[in-house]
C-alpha atoms as one frame of an Amber mdcrd trajectory, in Angstrom:
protein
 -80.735   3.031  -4.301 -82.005   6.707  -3.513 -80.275   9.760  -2.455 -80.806
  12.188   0.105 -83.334  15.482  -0.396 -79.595  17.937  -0.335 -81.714  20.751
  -1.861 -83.541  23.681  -0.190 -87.585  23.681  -1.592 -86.537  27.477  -2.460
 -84.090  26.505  -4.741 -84.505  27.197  -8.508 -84.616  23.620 -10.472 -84.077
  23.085 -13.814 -85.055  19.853 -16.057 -82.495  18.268 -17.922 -83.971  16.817
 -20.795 -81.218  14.690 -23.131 -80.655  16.355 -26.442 -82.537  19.680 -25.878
 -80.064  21.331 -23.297 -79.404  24.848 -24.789 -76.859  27.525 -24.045 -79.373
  29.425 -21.645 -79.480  26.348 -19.508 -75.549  25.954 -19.272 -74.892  29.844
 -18.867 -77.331  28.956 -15.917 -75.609  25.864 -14.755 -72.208  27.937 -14.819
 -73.369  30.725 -13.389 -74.414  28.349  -9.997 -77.458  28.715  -8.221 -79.734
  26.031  -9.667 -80.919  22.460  -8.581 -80.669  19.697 -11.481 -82.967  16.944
 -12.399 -83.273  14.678 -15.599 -86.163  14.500 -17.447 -88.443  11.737 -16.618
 -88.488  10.623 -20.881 -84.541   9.363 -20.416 -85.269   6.993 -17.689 -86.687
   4.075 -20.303 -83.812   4.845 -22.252 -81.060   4.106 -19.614 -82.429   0.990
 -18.677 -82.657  -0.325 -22.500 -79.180   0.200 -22.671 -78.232  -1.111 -19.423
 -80.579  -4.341 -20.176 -79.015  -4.663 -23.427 -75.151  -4.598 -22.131 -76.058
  -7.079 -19.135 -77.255  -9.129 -22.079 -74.298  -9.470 -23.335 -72.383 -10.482
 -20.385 -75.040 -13.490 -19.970 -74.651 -14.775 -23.141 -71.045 -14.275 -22.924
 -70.618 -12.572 -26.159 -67.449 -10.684 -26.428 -67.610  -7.089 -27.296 -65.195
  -4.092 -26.848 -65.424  -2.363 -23.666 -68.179  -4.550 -22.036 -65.978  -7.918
 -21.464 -61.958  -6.721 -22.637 -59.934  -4.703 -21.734 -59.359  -1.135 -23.244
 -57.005   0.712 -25.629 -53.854  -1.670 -26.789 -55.648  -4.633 -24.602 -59.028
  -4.323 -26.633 -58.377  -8.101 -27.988 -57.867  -9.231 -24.308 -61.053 -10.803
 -22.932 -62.079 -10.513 -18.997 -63.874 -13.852 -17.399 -67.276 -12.331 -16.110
 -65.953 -13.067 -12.820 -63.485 -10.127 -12.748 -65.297  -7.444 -14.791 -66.440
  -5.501 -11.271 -62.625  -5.465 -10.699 -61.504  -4.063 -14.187 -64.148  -1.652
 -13.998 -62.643  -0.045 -10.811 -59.343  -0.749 -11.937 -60.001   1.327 -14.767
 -61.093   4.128 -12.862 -58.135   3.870 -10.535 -55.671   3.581 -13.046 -56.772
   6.658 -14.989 -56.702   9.038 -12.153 -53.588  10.636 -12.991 -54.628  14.189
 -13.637 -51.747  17.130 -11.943 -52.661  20.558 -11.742 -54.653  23.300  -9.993
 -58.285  21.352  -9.424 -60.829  22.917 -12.304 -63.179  25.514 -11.128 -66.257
  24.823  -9.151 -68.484  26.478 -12.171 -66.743  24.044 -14.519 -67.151  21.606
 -12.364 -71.241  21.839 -12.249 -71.067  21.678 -16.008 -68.890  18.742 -15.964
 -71.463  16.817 -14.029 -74.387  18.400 -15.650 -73.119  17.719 -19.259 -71.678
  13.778 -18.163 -75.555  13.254 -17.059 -76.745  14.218 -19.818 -74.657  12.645
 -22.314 -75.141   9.363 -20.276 -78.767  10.278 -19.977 -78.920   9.679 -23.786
 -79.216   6.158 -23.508 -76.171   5.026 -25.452 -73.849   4.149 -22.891 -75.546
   1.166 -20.893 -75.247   2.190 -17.282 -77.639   2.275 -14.441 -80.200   4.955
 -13.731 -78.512   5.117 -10.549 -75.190   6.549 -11.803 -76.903   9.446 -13.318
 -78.857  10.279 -10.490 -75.595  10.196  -8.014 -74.156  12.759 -10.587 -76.792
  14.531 -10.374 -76.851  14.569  -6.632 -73.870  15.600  -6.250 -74.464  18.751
  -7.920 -77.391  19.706  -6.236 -75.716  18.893  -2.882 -72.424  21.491  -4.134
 -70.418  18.551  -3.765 -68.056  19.243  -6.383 -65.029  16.375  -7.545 -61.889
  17.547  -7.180 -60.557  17.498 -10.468 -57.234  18.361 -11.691 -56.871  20.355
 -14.395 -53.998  19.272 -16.749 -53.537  15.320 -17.549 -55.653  15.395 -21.125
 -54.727  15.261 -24.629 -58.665  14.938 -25.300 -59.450  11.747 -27.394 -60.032
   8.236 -25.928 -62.333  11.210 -24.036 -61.189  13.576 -21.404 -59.869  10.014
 -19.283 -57.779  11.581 -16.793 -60.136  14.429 -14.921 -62.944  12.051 -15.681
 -61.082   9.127 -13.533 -61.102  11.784 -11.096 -64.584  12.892 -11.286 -65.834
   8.870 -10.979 -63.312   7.753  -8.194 -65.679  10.042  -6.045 -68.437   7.869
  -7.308 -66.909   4.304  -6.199 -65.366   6.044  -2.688 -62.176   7.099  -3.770
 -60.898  10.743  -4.875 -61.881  13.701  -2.916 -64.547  16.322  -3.503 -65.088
  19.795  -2.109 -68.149  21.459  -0.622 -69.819  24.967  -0.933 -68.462  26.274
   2.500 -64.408  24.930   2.125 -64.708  21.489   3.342 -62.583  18.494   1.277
 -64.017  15.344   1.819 -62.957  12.081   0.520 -64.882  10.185  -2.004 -66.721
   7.966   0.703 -67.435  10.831   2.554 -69.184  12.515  -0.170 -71.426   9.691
  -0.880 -72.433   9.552   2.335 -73.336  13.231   2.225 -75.642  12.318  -0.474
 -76.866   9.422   0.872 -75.119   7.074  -0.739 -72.771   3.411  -0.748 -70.286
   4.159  -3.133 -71.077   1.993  -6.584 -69.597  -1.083  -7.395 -69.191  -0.539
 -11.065 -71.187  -2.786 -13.550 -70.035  -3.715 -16.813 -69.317  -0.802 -19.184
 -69.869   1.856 -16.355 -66.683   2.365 -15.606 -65.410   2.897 -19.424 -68.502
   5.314 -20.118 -67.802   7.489 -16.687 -63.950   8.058 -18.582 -65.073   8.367
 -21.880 -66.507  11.536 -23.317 -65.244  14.977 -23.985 -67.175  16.611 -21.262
 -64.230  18.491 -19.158 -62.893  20.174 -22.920 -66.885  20.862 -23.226 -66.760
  22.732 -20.214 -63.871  24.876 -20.276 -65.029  25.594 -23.721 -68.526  26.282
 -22.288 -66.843  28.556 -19.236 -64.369  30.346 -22.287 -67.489  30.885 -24.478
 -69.426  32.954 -21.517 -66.414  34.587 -20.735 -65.767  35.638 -24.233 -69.340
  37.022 -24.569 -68.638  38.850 -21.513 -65.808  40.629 -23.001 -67.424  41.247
 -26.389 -70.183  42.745 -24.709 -68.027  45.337 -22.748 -65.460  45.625 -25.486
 -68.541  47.840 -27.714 -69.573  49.444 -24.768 -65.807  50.553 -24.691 -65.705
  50.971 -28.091 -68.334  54.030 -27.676 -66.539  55.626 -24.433 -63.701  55.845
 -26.291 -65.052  56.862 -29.395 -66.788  59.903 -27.197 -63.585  61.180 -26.055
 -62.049  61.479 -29.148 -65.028  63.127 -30.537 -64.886  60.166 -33.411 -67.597
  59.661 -36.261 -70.342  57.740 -35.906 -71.060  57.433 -39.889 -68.770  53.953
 -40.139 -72.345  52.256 -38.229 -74.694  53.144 -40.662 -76.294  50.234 -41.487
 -76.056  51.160 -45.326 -72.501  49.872 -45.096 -72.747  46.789 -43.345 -75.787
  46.044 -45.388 -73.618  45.994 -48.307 -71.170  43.873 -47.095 -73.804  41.245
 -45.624 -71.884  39.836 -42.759 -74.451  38.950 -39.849 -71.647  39.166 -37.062
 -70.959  43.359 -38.313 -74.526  43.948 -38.981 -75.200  43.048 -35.230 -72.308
  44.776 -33.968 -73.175  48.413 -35.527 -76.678  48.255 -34.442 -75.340  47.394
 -31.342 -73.277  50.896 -31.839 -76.036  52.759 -33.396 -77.805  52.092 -29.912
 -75.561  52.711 -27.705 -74.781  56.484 -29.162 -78.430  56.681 -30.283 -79.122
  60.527 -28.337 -75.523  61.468 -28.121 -75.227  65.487 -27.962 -71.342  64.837
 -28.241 -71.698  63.257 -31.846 -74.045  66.171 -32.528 -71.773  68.905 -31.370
 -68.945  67.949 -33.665 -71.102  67.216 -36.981 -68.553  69.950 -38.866 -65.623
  69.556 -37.245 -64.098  68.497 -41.183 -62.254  65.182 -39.691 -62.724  62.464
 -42.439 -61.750  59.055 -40.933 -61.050  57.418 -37.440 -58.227  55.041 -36.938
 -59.322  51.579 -37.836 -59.715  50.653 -34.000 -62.355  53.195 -33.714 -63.857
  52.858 -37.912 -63.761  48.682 -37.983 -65.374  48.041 -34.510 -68.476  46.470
 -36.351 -65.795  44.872 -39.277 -63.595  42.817 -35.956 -66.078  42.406 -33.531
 -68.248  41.682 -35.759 -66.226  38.628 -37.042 -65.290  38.010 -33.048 -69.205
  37.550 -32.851 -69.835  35.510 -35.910 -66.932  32.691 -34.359 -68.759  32.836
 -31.029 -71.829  32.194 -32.974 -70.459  29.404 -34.538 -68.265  28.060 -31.325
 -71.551  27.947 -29.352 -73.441  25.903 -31.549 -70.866  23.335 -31.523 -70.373
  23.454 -27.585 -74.141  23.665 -27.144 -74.848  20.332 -29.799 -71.892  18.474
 -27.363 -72.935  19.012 -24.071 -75.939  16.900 -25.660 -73.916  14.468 -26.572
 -73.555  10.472 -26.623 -69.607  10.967 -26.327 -68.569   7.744 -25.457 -67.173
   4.640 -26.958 -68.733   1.994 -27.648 -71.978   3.070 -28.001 -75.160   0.531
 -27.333 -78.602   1.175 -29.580 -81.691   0.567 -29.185 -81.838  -2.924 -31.066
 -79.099  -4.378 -28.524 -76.125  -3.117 -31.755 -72.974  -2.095 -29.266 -70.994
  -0.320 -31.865 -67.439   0.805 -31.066 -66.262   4.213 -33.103 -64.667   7.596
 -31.395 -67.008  10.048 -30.336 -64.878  10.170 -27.817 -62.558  12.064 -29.948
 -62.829  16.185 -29.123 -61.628  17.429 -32.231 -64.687  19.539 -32.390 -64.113
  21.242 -28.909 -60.485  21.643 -29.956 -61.867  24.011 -32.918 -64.468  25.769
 -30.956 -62.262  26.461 -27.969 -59.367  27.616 -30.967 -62.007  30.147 -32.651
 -62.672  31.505 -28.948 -59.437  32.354 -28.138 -58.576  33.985 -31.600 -62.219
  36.343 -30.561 -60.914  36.540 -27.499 -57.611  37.873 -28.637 -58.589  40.190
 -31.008 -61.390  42.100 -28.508 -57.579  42.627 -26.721 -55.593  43.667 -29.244
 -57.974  46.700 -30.851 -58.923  47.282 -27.376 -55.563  47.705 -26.681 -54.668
  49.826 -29.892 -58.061  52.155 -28.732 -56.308  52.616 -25.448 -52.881  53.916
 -27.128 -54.893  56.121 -29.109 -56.844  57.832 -26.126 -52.939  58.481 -25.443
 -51.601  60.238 -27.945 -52.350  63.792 -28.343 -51.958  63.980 -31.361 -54.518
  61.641 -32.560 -56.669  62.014 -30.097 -56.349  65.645 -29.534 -56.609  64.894
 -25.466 -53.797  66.097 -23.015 -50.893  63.448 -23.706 -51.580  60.766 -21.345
 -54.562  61.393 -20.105 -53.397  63.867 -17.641 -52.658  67.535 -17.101 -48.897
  68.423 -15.310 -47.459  65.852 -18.223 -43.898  64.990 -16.911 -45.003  65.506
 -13.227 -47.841  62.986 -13.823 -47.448  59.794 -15.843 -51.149  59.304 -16.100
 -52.006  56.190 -18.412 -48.698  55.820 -19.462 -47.861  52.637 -17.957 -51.168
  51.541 -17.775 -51.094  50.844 -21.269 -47.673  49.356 -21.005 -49.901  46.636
 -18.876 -52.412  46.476 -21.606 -49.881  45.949 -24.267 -47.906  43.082 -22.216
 -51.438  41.329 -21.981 -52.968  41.681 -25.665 -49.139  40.133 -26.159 -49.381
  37.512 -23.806 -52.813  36.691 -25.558 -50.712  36.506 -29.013 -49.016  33.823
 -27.845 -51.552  31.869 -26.146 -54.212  31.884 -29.065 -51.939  29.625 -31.329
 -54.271  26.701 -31.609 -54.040  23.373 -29.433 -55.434  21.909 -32.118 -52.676
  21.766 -34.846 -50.820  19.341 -31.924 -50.539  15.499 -31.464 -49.037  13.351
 -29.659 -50.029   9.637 -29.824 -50.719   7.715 -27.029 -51.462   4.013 -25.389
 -48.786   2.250 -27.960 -49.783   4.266 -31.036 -53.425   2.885 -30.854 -54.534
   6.345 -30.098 -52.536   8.199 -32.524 -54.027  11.125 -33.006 -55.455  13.369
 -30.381 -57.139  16.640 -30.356 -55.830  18.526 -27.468 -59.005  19.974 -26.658
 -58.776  20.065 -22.820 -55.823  22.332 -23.185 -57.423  24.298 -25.939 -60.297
  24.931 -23.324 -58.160  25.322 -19.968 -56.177  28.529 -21.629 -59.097  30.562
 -22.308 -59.542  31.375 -18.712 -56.469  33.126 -18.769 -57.219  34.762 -22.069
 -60.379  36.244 -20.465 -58.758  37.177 -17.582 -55.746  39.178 -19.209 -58.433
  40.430 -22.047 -60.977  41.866 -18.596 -57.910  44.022 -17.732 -57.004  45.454
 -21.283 -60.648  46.403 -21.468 -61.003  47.801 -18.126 -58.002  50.124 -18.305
 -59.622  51.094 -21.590 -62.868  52.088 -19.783 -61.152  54.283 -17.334 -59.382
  55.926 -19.702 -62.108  56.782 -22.227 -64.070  57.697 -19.190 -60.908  59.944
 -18.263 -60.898  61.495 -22.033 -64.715  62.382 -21.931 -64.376  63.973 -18.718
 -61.281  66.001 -19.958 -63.873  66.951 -22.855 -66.813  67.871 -20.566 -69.623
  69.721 -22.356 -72.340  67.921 -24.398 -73.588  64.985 -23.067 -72.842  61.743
 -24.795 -76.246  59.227 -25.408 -78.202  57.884 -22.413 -76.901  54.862 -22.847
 -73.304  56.003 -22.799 -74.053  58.377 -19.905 -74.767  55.564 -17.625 -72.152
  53.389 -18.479 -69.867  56.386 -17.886 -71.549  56.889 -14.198 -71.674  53.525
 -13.047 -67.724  53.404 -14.219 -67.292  56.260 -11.973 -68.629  54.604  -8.629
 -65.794  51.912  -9.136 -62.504  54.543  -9.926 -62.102  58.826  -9.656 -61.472
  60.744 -11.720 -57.435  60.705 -12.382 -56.166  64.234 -11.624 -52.625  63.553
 -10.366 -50.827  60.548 -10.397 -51.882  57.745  -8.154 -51.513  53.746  -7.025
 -53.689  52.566  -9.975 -53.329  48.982  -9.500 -56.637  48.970  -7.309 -58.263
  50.622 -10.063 -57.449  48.069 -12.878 -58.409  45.530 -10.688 -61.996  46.957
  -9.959 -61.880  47.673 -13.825 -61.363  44.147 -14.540 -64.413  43.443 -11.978
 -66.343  46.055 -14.147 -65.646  43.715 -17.660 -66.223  40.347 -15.702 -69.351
  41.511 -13.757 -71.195  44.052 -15.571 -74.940  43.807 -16.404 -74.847  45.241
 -19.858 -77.489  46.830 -22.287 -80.030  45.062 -23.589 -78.996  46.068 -27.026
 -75.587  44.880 -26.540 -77.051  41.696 -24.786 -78.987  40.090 -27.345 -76.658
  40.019 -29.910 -74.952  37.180 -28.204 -75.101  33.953 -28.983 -76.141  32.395
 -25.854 -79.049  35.174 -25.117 -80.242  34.759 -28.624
């Protein structure tokens, strides 16, 4: 079985080798753009375990997953006969997901990370179905997966039903340029008969936590996003308020010894390294900065130090064998729960608490740009107070957001429900723990935006010395998305090219490799 050539010669390609997959590959997988292919090493691999489950079916052994049937029926065997049809059945069965499909960029790294954990050579299917997976990809023929039907253990079955109906004809998919085309159709567009599931392929297509991987993947970049542009906020603000820049010496942070702040004020100390604004004020007798302003390196430091942590987990299981059972290399097919996402159900927990907390003292910065008498700006932002509102209400948006946040960073993964007749009775929530952070980033991109443009608004209410170079251009390439605010006007444009300006921004290098996937 081969598939069509469905990518352009021109077209960036990136090897997929089992096991070594980092975070720079995925970011690049997310991020679109780039043809996939597996690493020649994993091709011996998959046909071991293929070999060793067709093994079993000749000798007519009976072993979980390969000739019974699944959850509560594990003890029920299928005659060989019939074990095509309880394959598909399988797959049919599970497709129950509801929902708003996922994203095409989780989508990629749904079929990227499902090759590669199959790729392993634990799961005992074909060459062949990795390859189509593959294809599919590289052809931006995306499954249409819906995004809520999960409680993530027994693997992420529903979406994944989804994602291998396509593979056996059934489903639907969607194309780069808007087309929906049923799962037939799509395997035709990659030259393709759709599969007639073997033994086991079925099980390890539904199996896996590779959907909670994703949107844990898809939160992570987002989150680093918003750290990245929460400093560089951080030190606008700090500007206009004419603030000290003595909490980043790296005496303190030294003393402490937390990696995460010891980053994030070097990160500071570069980004106001030349400022003539810090200079100009060296006497001005004020003491201390509120704590959203002093304890940038203390919180986002700790945001960064999660991240950290959250992106070695995500990164170590997008490599892996997350299936059940599992078939090894001396024909041992060993049923356990891998499948189980309790890991991603952390991960994509400590993301949304970072991804909170860059909000809220984002948020609290932002109030304190406001108020005059902290800040020692106009009140507002804005001269003719009473006449002009300014910021005022802009903030009120901030603060409903940071809020909102609040609520939705109460982990998934304190919940359970059991499932399939109390055999599966616990659960780790993990796809939901992933889907929310979208949002999260989302409503965080605003507070930080309106931030921006109100710092921005504060230093040029200041204007005089210069702030760093750094700074400077942050502050003009701000300006080329929103004017200055003299008077009162429709802002909602604004905070939406403001949010553009979090979610988009190319970001200095000293900010950029502190983060975990650019490290």
């Amino acid at each position: 079985m081969t598939t069509a050539n469905t990518t352009s010669s021109s077209t960036a390609r990136l090897v997929l080798e089992p096991g070594r997959v980092g975070l720079a590959d995925l970011r690049r997988i997310h991020a679109g753009g780039v043809a996939l292919e597996l690493h020649s090493s994993s091709r011996a691999a998959l046909e071991a375990s293929q070999a060793a489950v067709q093994h079993i079916v000749d000798t007519g052994e009976t072993v979980y997953g390969i000739n019974t049937g699944f959850g509560k029926l594990a003890s029920t065997r299928i005659p060989p006969e019939r074990l095509t049809e309880r394959q598909r059945n399988l797959v049919i069965s599970h497709s129950v997901g509801t929902g708003e499909p996922l994203p095409p960029a989780v989508v990629r790294l749904v079929l990227a990370t499902k090759a590669v954990s199959l790729a392993r050579g634990h799961s005992g299917v074909r060459p062949e179905v990795v390859d189509a997976l593959l294809a599919l990809h590289n052809a931006g023929i995306l499954p249409r997966i819906p995004s809520k039907g999960s409680v993530g253990a027994s693997g992420d079955l529903a979406p994944l039903a989804h994602l291998a109906c396509v593979l056996i004809g059934e489903g639907s998919a969607d194309t780069a340029d808007g087309q929906t085309l049923s799962g037939r159709q799509a395997m035709k567009r990659i030259g393709l008969e759709p599969f007639v599931l073997g033994p086991k392929e079925g099980l390890a297509l539904l199996n896996g936590t590779q959907v909670s991987t994703a949107l844990g993947l898809a939160g992570l970049f987002g989150a680093e996003r918003l750290l990245a542009a929460g400093l560089v906020c951080g030190a606008l603000s700090l500007e206009a308020i004419q603030g000290s820049v003595k909490p980043f010496d790296a005496r303190i942070h030294a003393a402490r010894g937390q990696s995460g702040q010891i980053a994030v004020a070097g990160a500071m100390r570069a980004l106001l390294d030349g400022s003539q604004i810090v200079t100009s004020h060296a006497h001005c007798g004020r003491v201390q900065d509120p704590y959203s302003v002093r304890c940038i390196p203390q919180v986002m430091g700790a945001c960064l130090d999660n991240l950290a942590h959250a992106a070695r987990v995500l990164a170590t299981e997008a490599n892996a064998a997350s299936d059940n059972p599992l078939v090894f290399d001396n024909g041992d097919v060993i049923s356990g729960g891998n499948f189980h996402a309790e890991p991603i159900a952390f991960a994509s927990d400590i993301i949304a608490l970072a991804i909170a907390e860059i909000g809220a003292i984002s948020e609290r910065r932002l109030a304190l740009l406001l108020d005059s008498g902290l800040s020692g700006l106009p009140s507002f932002l804005v001269s003719d107070g009473g006449v002009n509102s300014g910021f005022m209400i802009a903030q009120v948006t901030a603060a409903a957001l940071a809020s909102e946040n609040k609520s939705h960073a109460h982990p998934a993964s304190v919940d359970s429900l059991p499932t399939s007749a109390n055999q599966e009775d616990h659960v780790s929530m993990a796809t939901y723990a992933g889907r929310r952070l979208a949002e999260m980033v989302d409503n965080t991109a605003v507070v930080l935006g309106i931030e921006a443009m109100a710092g921005a608004q504060g230093m040029e209410l200041r204007r005089g010395p210069k702030s760093s170079p750094l700074v400077e251009a942050e502050f003009a390439r701000l300006r080329t998305k929103v004017a200055f605010l003299d008077k009162d006007r429709y802002l909602a444009d604004d905070i939406e090219a403001m949010k553009q300006w979090t979610l988009t921004s190319a970001w200095p290098k000293a900010v950029e490799i502190i983060l975990p996937s650019h490290q």
